[in-house]
N, C-alpha and C positions, 0 to 999 in steps of 0.2 A: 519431520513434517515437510513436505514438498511446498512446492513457492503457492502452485494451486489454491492448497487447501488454507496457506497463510491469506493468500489476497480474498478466498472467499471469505474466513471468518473477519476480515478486517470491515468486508464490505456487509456483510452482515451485522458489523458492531456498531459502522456508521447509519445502518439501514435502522435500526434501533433508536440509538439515539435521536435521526432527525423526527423518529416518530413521537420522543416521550417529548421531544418541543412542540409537534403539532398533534398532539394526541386530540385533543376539542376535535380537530375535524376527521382527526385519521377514522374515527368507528365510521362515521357519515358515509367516506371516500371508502372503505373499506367496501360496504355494503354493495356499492354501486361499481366496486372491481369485479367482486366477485359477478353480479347479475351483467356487466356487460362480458365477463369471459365469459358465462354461460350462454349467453346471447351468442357468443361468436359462433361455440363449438356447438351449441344448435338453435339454428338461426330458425326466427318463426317466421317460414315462409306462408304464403296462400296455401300450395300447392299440397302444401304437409295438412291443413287443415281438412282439407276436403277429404 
């Protein structure tokens, strides 16, 4: 396994874990990651409404 793929699944093991400590709010935060990336990648302008 290359060093890469080591430090990703490390940081994926700690990305895990700090969530099952803040799991209560991770679904909350969760919701509101997901609607602001969608928010990013398409942004409700005026100009799109019209």
């Amino acid at each position: 396994m290359d060093l890469m793929a080591a430090d990703f699944q490390s940081l994926v093991r700690l990305s895990f874990n700090w969530l099952d400590k803040h799991l209560d709010f991770s679904m909350e935060t969760e919701a509101m990651v997901v609607t602001s990336k969608y928010m990013k990648e398409y942004p409700l302008n005026k100009s799109d409404c019209l």
